[in-house]
C-alpha positions in Angstrom: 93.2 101.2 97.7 90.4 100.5 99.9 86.9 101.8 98.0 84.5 102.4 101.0 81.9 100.5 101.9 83.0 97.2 99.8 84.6 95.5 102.7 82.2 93.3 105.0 83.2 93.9 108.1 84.5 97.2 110.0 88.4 97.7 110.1 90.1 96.9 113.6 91.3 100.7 114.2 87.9 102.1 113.9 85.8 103.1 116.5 82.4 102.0 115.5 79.5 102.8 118.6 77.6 100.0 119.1 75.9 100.2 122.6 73.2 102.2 122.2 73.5 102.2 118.6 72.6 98.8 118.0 69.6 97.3 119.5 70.7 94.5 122.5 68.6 91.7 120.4 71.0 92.5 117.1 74.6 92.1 119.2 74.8 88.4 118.2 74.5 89.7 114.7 76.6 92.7 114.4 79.6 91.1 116.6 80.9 87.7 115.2 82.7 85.4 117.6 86.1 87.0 117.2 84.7 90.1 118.1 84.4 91.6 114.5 81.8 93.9 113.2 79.7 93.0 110.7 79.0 96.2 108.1 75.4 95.0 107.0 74.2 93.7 110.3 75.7 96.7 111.6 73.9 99.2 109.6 70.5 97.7 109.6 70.8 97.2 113.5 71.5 101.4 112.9 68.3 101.7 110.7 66.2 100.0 112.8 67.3 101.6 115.7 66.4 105.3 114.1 63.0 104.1 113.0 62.0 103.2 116.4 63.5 106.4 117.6 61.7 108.4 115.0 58.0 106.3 115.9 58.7 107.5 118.9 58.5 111.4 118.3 
């Protein structure tokens, strides 16, 4: 049994957003060279991304 958010990267089958999510600079971060998703690049890229959204308001 999978116990979420332990793994390191994002499963295959799930649809994670990334353009527009993530911001352009992080994409070498978030996406390793086989094209996987790195959860904790992934999420700070997300964090980041709201904070300059929210500065913005």
């Amino acid at each position: 049994m999978r116990h979420p958010n332990t793994t390191r990267h994002y499963d295959a089958a799930e649809n994670v957003p990334i353009k527009g999510v993530v911001p352009d600079g992080w994409l070498e971060a978030v996406v390793d060279a086989d094209g996987i998703i790195v959860r904790a690049c992934y999420e700070l890229g997300v964090i980041v991304s709201l904070i300059r959204i929210r500065s913005c308001l």
